[in-house]
C-alpha positions in Angstrom: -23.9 13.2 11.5 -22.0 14.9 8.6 -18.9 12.9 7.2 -16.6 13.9 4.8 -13.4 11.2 3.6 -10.0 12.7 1.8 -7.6 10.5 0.1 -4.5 11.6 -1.1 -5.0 11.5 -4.7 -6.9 8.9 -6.9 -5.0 8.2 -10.0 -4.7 4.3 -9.7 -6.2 1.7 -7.7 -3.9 -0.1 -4.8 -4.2 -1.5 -1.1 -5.5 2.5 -0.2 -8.0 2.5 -2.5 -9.2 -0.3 -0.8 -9.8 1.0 2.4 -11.4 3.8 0.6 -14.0 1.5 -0.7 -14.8 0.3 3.0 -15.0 4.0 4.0 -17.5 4.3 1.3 -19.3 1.3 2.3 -19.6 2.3 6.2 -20.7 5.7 5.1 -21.9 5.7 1.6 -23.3 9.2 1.5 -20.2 11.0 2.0 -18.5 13.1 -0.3 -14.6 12.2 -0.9 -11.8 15.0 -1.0 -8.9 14.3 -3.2 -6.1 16.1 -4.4 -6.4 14.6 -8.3 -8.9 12.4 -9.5 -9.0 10.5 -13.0 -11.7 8.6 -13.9 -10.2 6.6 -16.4 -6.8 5.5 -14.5 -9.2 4.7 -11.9 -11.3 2.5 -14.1 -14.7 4.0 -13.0 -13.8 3.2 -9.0 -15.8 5.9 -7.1 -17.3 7.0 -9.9 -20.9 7.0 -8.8 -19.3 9.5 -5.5 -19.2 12.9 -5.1 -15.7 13.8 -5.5 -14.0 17.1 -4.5 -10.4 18.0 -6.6 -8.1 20.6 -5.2 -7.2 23.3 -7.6 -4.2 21.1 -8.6 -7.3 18.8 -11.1 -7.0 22.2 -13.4 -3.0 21.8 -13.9 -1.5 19.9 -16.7 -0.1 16.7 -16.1 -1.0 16.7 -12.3 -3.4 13.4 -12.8 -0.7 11.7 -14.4 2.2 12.9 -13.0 1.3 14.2 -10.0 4.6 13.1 -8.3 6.8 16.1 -9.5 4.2 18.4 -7.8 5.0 17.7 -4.3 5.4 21.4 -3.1 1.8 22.5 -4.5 0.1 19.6 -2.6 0.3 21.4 1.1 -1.9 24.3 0.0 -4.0 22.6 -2.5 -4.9 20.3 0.6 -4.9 23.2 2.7 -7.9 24.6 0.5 -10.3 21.9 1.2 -13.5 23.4 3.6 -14.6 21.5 6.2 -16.3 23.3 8.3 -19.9 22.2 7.8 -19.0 18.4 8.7 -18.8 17.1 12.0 -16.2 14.1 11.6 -13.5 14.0 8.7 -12.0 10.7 8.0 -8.6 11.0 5.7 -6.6 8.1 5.0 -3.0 9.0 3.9 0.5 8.3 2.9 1.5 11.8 2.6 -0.6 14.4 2.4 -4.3 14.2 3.2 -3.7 14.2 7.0 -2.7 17.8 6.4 -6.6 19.3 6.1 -7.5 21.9 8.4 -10.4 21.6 10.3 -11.9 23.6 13.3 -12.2 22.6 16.9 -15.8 21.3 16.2 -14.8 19.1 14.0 -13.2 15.4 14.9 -10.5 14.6 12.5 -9.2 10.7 12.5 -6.6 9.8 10.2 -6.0 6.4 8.9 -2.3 6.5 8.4 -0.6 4.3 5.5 2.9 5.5 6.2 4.7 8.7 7.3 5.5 10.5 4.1 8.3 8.2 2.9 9.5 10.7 0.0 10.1 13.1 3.0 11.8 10.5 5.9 13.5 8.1 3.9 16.2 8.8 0.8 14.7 11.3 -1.5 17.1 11.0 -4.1 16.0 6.9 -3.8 12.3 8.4 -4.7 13.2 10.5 -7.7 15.2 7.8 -8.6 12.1 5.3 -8.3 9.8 6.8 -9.7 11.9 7.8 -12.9 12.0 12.0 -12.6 12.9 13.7 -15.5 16.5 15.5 -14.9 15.5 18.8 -14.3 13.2 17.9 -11.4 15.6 15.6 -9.5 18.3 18.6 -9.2 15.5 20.5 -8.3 13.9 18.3 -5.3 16.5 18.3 -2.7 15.8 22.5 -2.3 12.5 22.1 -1.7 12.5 19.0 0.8 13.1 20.7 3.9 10.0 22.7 3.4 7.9 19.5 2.9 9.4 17.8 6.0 9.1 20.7 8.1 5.1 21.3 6.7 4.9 17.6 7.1 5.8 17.5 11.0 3.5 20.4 11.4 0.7 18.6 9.7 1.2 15.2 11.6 -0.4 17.1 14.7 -3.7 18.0 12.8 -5.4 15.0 13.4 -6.8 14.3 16.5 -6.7 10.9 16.3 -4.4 8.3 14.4 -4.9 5.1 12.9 -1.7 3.4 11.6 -2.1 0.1 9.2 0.5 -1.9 11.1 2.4 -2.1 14.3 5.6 -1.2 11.5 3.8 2.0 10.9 2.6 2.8 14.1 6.6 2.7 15.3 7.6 4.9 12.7 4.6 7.3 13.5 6.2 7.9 16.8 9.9 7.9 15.4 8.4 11.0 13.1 5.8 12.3 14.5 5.9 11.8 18.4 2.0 10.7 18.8 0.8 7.2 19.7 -1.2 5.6 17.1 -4.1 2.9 17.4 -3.6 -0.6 14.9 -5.9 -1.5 12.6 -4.7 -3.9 9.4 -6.1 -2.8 6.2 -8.4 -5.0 4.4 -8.0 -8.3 2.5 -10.9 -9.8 0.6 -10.8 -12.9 1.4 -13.5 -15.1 -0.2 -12.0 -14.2 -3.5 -8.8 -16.6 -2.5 -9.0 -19.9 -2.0 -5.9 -23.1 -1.6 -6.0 -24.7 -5.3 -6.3 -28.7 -5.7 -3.0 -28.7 -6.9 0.2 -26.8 -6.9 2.1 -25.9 -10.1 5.8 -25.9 -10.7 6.2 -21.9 -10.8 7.3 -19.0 -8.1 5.1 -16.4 -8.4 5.7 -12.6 -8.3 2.5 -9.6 -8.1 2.8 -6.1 -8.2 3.5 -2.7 -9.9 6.5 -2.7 -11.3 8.5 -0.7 -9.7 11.8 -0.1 -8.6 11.5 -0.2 -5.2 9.8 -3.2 -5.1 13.1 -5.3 -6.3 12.1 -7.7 -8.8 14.8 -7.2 -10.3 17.1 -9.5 -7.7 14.4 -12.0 -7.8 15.0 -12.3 -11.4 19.1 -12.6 -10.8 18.0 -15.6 -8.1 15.8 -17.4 -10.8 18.2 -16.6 -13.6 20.9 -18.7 -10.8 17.9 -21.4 -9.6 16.9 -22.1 -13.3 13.2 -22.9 -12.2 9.9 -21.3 -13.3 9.2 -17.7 -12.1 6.0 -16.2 -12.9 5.8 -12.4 -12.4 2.1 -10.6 -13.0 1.9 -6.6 -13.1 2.6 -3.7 -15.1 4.6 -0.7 -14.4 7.4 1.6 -15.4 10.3 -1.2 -14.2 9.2 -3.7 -17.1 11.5 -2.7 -20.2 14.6 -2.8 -17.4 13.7 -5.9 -15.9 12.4 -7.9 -18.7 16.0 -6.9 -20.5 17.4 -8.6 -17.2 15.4 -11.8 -17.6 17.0 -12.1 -21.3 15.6 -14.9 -22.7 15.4 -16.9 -20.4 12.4 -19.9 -20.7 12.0 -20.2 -17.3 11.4 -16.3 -16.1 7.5 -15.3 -18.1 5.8 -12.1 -17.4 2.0 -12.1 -17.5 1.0 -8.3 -17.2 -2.3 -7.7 -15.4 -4.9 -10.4 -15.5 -8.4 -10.7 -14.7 -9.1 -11.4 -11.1 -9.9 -15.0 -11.4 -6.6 -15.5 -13.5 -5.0 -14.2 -10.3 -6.7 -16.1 -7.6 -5.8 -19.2 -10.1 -1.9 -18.2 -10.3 -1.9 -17.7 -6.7 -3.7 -20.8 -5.3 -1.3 -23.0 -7.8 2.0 -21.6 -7.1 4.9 -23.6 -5.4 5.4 -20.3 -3.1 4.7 -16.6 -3.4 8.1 -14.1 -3.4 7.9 -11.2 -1.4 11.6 -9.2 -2.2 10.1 -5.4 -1.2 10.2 -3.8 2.5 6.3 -2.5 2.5 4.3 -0.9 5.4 1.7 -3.6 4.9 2.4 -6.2 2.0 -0.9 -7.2 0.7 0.2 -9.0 -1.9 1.6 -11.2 0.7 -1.4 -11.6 2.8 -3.3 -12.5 -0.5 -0.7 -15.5 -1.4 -1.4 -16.8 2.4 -4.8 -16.8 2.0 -4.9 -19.0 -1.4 -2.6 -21.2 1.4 0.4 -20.7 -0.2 4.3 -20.1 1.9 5.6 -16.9 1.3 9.7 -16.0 0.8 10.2 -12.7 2.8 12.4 -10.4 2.7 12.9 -9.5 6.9 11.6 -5.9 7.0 9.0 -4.1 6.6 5.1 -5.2 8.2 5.7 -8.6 6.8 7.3 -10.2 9.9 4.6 -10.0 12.3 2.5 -12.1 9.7 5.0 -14.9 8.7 5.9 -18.0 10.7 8.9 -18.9 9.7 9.3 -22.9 9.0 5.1 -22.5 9.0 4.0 -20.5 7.0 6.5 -19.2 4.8 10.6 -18.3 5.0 12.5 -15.2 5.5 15.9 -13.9 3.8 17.6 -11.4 5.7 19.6 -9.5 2.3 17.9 -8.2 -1.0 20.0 -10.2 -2.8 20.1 -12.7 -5.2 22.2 -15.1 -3.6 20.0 -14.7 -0.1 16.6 -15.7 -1.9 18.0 -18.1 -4.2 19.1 -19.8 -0.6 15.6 -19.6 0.8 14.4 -21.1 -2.1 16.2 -24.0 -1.9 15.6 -24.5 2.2 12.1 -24.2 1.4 12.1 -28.2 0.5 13.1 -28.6 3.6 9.7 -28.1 5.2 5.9 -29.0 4.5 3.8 -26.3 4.5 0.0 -26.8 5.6 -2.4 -25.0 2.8 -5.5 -24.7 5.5 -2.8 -23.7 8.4 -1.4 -21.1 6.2 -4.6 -19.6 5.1 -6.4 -19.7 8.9 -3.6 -17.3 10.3 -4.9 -14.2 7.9 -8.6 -15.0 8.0 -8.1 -11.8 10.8 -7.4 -9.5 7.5 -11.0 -9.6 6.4 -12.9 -6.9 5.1 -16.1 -7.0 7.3 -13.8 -7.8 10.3 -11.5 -4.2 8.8 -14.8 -2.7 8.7 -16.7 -3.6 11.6 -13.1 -2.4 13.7 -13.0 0.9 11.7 -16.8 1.4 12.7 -16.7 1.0 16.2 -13.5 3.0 16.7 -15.0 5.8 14.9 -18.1 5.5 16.6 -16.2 5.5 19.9 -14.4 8.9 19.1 -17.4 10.5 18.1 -18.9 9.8 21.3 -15.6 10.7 23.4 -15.6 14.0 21.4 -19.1 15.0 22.3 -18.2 14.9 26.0 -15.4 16.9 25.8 -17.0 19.6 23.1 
């Protein structure tokens, strides 16, 4: 059986990188189809694969802005020739679900997210993501193509995998097709519930807007207790001018793994502020056994017990965390409870799922062939 995989673009390892990697590891002699791919942002993950770049790799700034290119990425992806594999596995937040690929070939999609930049606010995206000017006057004439290629492209795939029962609603809000669930992976044995628990809030992630540290900070700023905050990203020189100098608020930057799993297992709780298709930060706090303060959107409500396992705030606001914070002394929070009720996130369990779906779709696809 000949297998292909396409990713969207590889310019900087995240949670879809990591369900890459199992993709790799279930069929490690595939070749991997990318829009982009830079080696060094990457930091040499999937470097011993053979990767396949659109025509977009031979453009300047495309690997390390490929954001402000959206309107080349439908025929670059387009380009891509499939026709000597059997399956093509893609897994995508915006446009590797687009390939073509003949009626012989079985195309499953492991779906992230409908293309947010499309669905949601574009002006919020250029916004985000910090777009020079020129571009963000520029983006709302071209959006209507992208949504319209993008609704076209959704029916490509002949089958869908979405990452959460979140995603899988807003497939059908977007798209009109069912989807099948399957959680992305965690890696669990790298977390564990410390001996002890430290006197800090902890905070993990890019830095980036969307992701609203920023009200976290104003809370803290209000609560005057520790706030830890690891990560790197284009929101630090904002929200670091924010934090001031306050003692209590320290950024860390990225860490070694085992300075994370260390920060983690030892904080008093882990704040989740952002609305994400699957928060894997989140997951990764609950597995070092550690209650979680949740914003109440997103994927992160079918994982949370309130009281249990963590709390929710129903406002990104400063005022609605710095509340939770304070209820959270209200309730005793069970390390090994906490941890038990993700153990479902891990990797083999992700891969052994992923395996025996796509095994099963091959074999329905035969029949009908």
């Amino acid at each position: 059986m000949r297998i292909a995989l396409v990713h969207d673009y590889l310019v900087q390892y995240g949670g879809a990188e990591r369900v890459l990697e199992c993709f790799c590891e279930l069929w490690p002699q595939a070749s991997i189809y990318t829009l982009v791919y830079d080696r060094n942002l990457m930091r040499e993950k999937f470097a011993d694969k053979n990767i396949k770049t659109s025509f977009l790799q031979k453009i300047p700034f495309t690997r390390t802005r490929h954001r402000i290119f959206p309107p080349l990425m439908p025929s670059a992806i387009e380009s891509f020739d499939f026709s000597n594999y059997d399956v093509v596995l893609s897994d995508s937040s915006s446009f590797a679900k687009g390939i073509i690929t003949g009626p012989e070939t079985l195309h499953i999609c492991y779906m992230h997210t409908p293309m947010r930049f499309a669905w949601d606010d574009c002006q919020k995206y250029t916004q985000d993501f910090y777009f020079p000017g020129f571009v963000k006057k520029i983006v709302p004439f071209f959006m209507n193509y992208i949504r319209v290629w993008d609704r076209v492209s959704a029916d490509r795939p002949d089958k869908i995998i979405a990452n959460s029962n979140f995603i899988a609603k807003r497939i059908k809000k977007y798209y009109k097709r069912d989807s099948t669930v399957i959680n992305p992976p965690v890696t669990l044995d790298s977390f564990y519930a410390g001996e002890k628990t430290g006197d800090y809030f902890l905070l993990v992630g890019r830095l980036m807007a969307y992701k609203r540290f920023d009200i976290v900070i104003e809370a803290f700023k209000i609560l005057g207790l520790k706030l830890k905050i690891i990560g790197r990203g284009p929101e630090l020189a904002r929200i670091q001018k924010i934090a001031g100098d306050n003692g209590n608020i320290e950024f860390l930057g990225r860490l070694s793994d085992q300075e994370l799993f260390k920060y983690y297992a030892e904080c008093r709780a882990f704040i989740f502020p952002q609305e994400e298709d699957f928060g894997i930060t989140a997951i990764e706090a609950m597995a070092s056994g550690r209650p979680v303060i949740a914003y109440r959107g997103g994927d992160i409500p079918e994982h949370v017990e309130e009281g249990k396992t963590g709390m929710f705030f129903e406002r990104q606001t400063p005022e609605d965390i710095a509340e939770a914070v304070r209820k959270m002394d209200s309730y005793e929070f069970n390390p090994e409870y906490i941890r038990s009720t993700v153990l479902k996130f891990d990797k083999e369990i992700f891969k052994d799922k992923i395996k025996k779906y796509v095994d099963s779709e091959i074999a329905e696809h035969r029949k009908v062939r």
